[in-house]
N, C-alpha and C positions, 0 to 999 in steps of 0.2 A: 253432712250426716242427717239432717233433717228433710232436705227433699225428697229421699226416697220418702216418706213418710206421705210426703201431699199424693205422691200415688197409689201407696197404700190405700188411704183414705177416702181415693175418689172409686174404688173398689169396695168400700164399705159402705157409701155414699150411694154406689148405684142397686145395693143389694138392701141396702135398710129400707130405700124409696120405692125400688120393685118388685120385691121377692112377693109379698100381698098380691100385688096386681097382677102379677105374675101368675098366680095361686088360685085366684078368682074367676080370672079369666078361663081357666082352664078347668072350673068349677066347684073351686073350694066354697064349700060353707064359712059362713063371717065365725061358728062357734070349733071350726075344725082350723083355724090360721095358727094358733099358737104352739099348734101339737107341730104341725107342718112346719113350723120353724126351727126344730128343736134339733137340728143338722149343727145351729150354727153353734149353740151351747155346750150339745156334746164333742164336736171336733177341737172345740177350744181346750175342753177341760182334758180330752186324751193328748192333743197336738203338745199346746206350752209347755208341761211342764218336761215332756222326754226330750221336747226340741231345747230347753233350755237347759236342763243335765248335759244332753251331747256336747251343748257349743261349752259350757265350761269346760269341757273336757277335749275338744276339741284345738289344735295348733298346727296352721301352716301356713303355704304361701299367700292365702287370705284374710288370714287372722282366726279368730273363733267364730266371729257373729258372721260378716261376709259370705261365706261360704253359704249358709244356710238361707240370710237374705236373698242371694240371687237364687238359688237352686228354688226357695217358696215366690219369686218373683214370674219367672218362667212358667212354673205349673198353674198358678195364678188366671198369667195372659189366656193357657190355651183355653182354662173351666170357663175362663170371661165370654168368648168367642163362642163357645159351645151354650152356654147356659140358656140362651135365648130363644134356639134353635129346639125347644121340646116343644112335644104335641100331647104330651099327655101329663097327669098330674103325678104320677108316680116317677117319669122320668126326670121332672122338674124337681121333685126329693131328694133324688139321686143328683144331679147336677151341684143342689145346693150344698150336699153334704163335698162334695169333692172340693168345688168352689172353696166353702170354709176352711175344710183342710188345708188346703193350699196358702189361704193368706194368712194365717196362723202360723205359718211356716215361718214366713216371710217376715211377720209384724213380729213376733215376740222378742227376736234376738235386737231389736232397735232400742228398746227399753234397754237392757242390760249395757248396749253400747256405749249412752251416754254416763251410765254410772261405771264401766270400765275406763273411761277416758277422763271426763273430769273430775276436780279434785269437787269435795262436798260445800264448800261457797257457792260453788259454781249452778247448782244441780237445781234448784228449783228454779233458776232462770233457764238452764236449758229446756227442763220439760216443758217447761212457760213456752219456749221458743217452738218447742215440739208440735206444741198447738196451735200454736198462730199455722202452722205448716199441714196440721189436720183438718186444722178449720178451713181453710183456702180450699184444698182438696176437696171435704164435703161438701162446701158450696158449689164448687164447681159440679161436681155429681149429681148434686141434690136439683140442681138449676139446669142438669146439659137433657135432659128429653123434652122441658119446656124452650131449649134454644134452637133443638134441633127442630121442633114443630113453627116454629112462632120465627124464626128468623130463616133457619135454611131450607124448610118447605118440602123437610122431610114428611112423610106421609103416616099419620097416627097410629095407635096403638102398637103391635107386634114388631113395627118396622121402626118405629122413634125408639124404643127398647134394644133393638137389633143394632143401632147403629150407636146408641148411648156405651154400650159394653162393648162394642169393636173401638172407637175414641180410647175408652178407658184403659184397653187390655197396651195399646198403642205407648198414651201417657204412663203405664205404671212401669213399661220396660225400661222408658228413656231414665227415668226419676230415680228406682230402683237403679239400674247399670249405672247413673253418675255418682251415686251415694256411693256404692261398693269399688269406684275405680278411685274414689279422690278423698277417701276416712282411713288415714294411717290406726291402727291399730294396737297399743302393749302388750308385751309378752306378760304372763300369766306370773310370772316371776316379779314383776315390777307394782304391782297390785296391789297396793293399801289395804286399809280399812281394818273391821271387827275381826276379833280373831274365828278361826273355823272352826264349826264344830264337827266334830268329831266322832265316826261313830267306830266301838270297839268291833273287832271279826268277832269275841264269840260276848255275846250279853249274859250279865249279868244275872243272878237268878232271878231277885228281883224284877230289876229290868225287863229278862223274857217274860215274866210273869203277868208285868203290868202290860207290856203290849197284847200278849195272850189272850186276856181279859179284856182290854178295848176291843180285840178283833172278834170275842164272840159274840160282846155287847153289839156293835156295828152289824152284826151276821144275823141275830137274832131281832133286833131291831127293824131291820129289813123285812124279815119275816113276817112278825108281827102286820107291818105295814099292810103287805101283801094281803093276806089272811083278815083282816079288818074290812080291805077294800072289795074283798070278795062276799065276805058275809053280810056287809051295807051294801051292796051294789053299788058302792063309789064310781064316781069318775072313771075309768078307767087308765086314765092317765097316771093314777097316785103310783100302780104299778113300775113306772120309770122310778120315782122317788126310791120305792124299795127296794130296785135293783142294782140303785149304784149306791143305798146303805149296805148292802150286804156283801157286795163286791170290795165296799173299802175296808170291810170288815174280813174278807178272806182275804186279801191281799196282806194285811197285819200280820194273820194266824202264816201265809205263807213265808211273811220277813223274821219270823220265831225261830219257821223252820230252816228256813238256807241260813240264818246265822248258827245256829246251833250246829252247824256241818261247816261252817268257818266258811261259808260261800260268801267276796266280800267285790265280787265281782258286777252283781246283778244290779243292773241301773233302775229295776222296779222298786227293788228291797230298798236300794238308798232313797231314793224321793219320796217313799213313804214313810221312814224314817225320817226325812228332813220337816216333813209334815208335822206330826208327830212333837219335834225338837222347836216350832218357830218360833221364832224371839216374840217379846211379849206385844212390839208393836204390829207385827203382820196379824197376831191373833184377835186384836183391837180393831183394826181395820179390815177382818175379815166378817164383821158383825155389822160395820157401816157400809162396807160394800154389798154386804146382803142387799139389805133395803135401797139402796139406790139403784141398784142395777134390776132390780126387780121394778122398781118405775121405771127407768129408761126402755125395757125391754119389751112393756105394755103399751109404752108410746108408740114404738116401730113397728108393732105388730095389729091396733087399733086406731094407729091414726088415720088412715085413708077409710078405713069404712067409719068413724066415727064424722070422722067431716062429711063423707057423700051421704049421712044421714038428716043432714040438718037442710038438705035438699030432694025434695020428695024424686024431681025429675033428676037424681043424679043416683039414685041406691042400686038401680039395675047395675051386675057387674059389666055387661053386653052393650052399653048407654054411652054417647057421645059424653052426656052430662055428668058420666061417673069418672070418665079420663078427666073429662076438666078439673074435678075434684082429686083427683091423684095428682094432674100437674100441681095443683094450687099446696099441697099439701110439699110435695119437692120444693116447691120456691119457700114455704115455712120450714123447713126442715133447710134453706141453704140461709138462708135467713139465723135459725138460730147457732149455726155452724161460725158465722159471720160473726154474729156476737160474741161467739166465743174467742174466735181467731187476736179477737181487739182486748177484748178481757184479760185475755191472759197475758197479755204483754204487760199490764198494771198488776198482777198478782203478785209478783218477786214483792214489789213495792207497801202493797196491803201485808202479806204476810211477814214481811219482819217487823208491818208495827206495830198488829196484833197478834203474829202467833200464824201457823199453818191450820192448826187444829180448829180456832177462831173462822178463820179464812173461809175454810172447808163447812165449816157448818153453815155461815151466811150463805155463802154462796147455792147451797142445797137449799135451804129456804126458800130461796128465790124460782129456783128451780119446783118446788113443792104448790106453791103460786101459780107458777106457767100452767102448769099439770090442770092446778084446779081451773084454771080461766079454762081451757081446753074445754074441761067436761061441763063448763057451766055457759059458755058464750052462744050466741043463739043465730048468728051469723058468720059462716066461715071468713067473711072478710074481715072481722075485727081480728083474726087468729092473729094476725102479726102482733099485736101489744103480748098477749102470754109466750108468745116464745122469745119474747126479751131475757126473760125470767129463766127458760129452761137455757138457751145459750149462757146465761151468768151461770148457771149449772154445771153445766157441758164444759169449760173451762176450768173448773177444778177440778170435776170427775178425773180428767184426764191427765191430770197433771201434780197437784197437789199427795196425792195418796204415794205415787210412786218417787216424790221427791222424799216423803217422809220415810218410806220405805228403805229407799238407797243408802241413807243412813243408818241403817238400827241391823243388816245384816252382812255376813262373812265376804270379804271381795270375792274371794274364788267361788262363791258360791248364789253371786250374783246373777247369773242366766236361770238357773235352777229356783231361786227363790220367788222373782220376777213371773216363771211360770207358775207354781206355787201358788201366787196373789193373783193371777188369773185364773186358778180353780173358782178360790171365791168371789171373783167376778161371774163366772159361768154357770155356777150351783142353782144362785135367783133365777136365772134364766133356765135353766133345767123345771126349777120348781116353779118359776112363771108358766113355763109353756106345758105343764103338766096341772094346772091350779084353773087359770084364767079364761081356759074355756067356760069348765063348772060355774067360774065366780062370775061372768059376765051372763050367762048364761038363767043361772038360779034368782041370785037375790036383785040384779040390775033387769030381768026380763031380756034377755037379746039384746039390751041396748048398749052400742062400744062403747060411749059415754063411760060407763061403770067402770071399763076399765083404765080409763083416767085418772078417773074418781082415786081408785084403789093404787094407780102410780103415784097420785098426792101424797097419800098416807103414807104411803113407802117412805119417799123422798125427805117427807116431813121428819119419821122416825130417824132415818140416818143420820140428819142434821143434829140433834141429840144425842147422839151417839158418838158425831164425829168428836164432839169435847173433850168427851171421855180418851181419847188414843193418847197412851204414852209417847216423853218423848224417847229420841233416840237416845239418849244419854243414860236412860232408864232401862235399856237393853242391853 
C-alpha cells in the first residue's frame, strides 16, 4: 500500500526542488516565483476533494481508491516527460498546473486507503509508515539531478532536469501499478467507524437560512477584498484571495438553492455541505494547518534563491555558480526528507506517551527552528544542521494530523473528508503565493531571507495551536 507512495513522492520531490529553477531559468523574477507556483495550490484545493467524494462513491473491480490511484498515476508520468521540455515561461505554468492536477489525482485516495483498511490502533503507525515511504521517495528526488551530474555525467542544467523527470515518471509507474495490483480492498458495506452525517433533500428553514447567510457573508467578503485592493493599489495578488472568498460564498447560496428544489444529487452541493458540517477536530486542525503549510510553502518556493544569495558568484539565474546552489539546496531538501523517513518510524512511540497533539506541536517547533537557522546562517554549508529541525517537522506534518483526523470522521465519508483537510492544507498556499511576493519584497527589501524568517513565524504559531486540537472521542 505504501510504495506507490515513494513514487508519488519522488514526483513531488522533483517538482518542490525544480519548479524555481525551472522559473528562473526561463526568467522568472525572485519576487514573481510565488504567484508562478500557485498551479500547485489551486489544483490541490479543486482536485482532492471531488476526487475524494467520487472514490467514496465509487465500487468495482478495483475497489474505490485503485481505480483513481492508477488512472492519476498515468497522467502523472506523461505531464512528468512533457514538463521539462518548455521554452517559454507561460508554457512551463501551463505544464505545472497539469502536472499538479494529475498527482492530486493520484496522491489523495492513498490517505483514505489506509483509514479504509486498518482498524484505528493501527493508523498512526501506518501513516508513520506512510512516511518513512515519502521520505525515501523525496530523498531520492531531491538527490537524483545532483546523481545524475556528479555520478553519471549527465550534462547540466536543462538536460540533468530532463532526465531527473524521465527516471521519475518511469519509477512512479512501476510503484504506483504494484501498490494497485497487490492492496485487497473492503466493500463500503464492511466499514466501521463514526456515524454519517447526514444531509436532509429539502433544509430546514433555519438551516437554509443560516447557509444563505454564510454564502452572502463569503460573497461579500470577497468583494470587499477585492474593492480594498483596488482602492490601495495592493498587491495585486490579494485579488486570488477574493475570488475564491466569493466563490465559496456562491457556491453556498447555490447549495440553498438545489436543496430547496430537493436536487440531492449534485456532488458540489454535498462537499460543501460536508464543509460546512466538519467534526470539531478537522476545524481545529484547519487553523494549525494554516500556519504550517504557509511555512513549508515559502520554504519550496525561496529556498534556492535564498541560498544562491549568500553567494555573490552564485545569484545570476544563467551562472554555473547558481546551479551548484540549486543542487546543494536538493541534497538539503533530500536531507531533511531523510530525517523524516527515520523520525517517523519513532513517532507511534512518542505519541502514545505524550499525546498526538503534544507530538505535533514539538515536532513543529523544531521545524519553526530549522526555518529560522535558514534565514539567519550565513554559509550555505552549515544549512545541513537547520534541516535537522525542518525533517523533525516534515514527519509529523505528514502523518500525525491525518492519523488524528481518521478518527474523529464518518467511514463512508472518509475519501471526501481527507480531501476536505486538504482544502486547508492548500488555502496557506493559495494565500502564501498571493502574500509573499509583497511580504518579501516590502518589509524584507527583495531579500528570500525574509521569507524564511516569516515560514518561522508561521510554523512557530501552528505548534501552539496544535495543543489546542480536540480529541477524537470529543467528535
Amino acid at each position: 500500500m505504501c510504495l506507490g507512495l515513494f513514487g508519488v513522492q519522488i514526483v513531488w520531490g522533483l517538482q518542490n526542488v525544480n519548479t524555481s529553477r525551472i522559473f528562473q531559468t526561463l526568467g522568472a523574477d525572485v519576487d514573481e516565483l510565488a504567484l508562478l507556483w500557485i498551479a500547485a495550490p489551486i489544483t490541490g484545493l479543486l482536485v482532492q476533494p471531488v476526487v475524494g467524494h467520487l472514490s467514496d462513491r465509487t465500487w468495482g473491480r478495483l475497489g474505490r481508491r485503485r481505480p483513481y490511484i492508477l488512472a492519476g498515476g498515468l497522467l502523472t508520468a506523461l505531464a512528468l516527460l512533457a514538463m521539462p521540455s518548455v521554452t517559454t515561461l507561460w508554457s512551463a505554468c501551463l505544464m505545472l498546473w497539469v502536472l499538479t492536477a494529475a498527482i492530486n489525482i493520484a496522491m489523495e485516495p492513498f490517505r483514505a486507503l489506509v483509514a479504509d483498511t486498518l482498524p484505528e490502533p493501527q493508523r498512526t503507525s501506518a501513516f508513520a509508515l506512510q512516511v518513512f515511504f515519502i521520505g525515501a521517495g523525496a530523498v531520492f528526488a531531491s538527490a537524483l539531478p545532483w546523481m545524475l551530474t556528479n555520478w553519471f555525467g549527465v550534462g547540466g542544467g536543462g538536460d540533468t532536469v530532463s532526465a531527473a523527470y524521465a527516471v521519475g515518471a518511469v519509477l512512479l509507474l512501476v510503484t504506483v501499478g504494484w501498490s494497485v495490483a497487490t492492496t485487497p480492498e473492503r466493500p463500503p458495506e464492511l466499514l466501521g467507524g463514526p456515524a454519517d452525517i447526514v444531509h436532509p433533500e429539502m433544509p430546514s428553514a433555519s438551516g437554509a437560512a443560516a447557509l444563505a447567510l454564510s454564502g452572502v457573508g463569503w460573497t461579500l467578503g470577497g468583494a470587499l477584498i477585492a474593492a480594498l485592493t483596488a482602492a490601495l493599489r495592493a498587491p495585486r495578488e490579494l485579488y486570488l484571495i477574493a475570488g475564491i472568498a466569493a466563490v465559496f460564498g456562491l457556491l453556498q447560496l447555490a447549495a440553498v438553492a438545489l436543496r430547496r428544489r430537493g436536487r440531492t444529487s449534485i456532488g458540489m452541493v454535498v462537499i460543501v455541505e460536508d464543509i460546512l458540517h466538519m467534526p470539531p477536530v478537522l476545524k481545529r486542525l484547519a487553523l494549525v494547518q494554516f500556519f504550517t503549510w504557509f511555512g513549508m510553502f515559502a520554504l519550496w518556493v525561496y529556498a534556492i534563491p535564498a541560498v544562491s544569495a549568500l553567494d555573490p558568484a552564485s545569484r545570476d539565474p544563467g551562472s554555473a555558480g547558481y546551479g551548484r546552489s540549486a543542487d546543494w539546496v536538493g541534497m538539503l531538501f533530500a536531507e531533511y526528507n531523510a530525517i523524516a523517513a527515520l523520525v517517523a518510524l519513532g513517532l507511534p512511540a512518542i505519541a502514545r506517551r505524550i499525546g498526538r497533539r503534544a507530538c505535533h506541536a514539538l515536532c513543529l517547533t523544531c521545524g519553526a527552528l530549522g526555518l529560522l537557522g535558514f534565514a539567519s546562517f550565513v554559509r550555505a554549508g552549515d544549512l545541513w544542521l537547520p534541516a535537522i529541525g525542518i525533517g523533525i517537522a516534515w514527519a509529523a506534518i505528514l502523518s500525525l494530523p491525518y492519523a488524528m483526523l481518521s478518527d474523529g470522521v464518518p467511514a463512508r465519508k472518509m475519501g471526501v473528508y481527507m480531501g476536505i483537510h486538504n482544502i486547508f492544507i492548500v488555502l496557506p498556499q493559495l494565500v502564501a503565493a498571493a502574500t509573499l511576493g509583497a511580504l518579501v519584497r516590502i518589509p524584507f527589501g527583495g531579500a528570500p531571507a525574509g521569507a524564511m524568517t516569516s515560514a518561522a513565524v508561521a510554523l512557530g504559531i501552528g505548534a501552539c495551536l496544535a495543543l489546542t486540537i480536540p480529541r477524537a472521542s470529543a467528535t
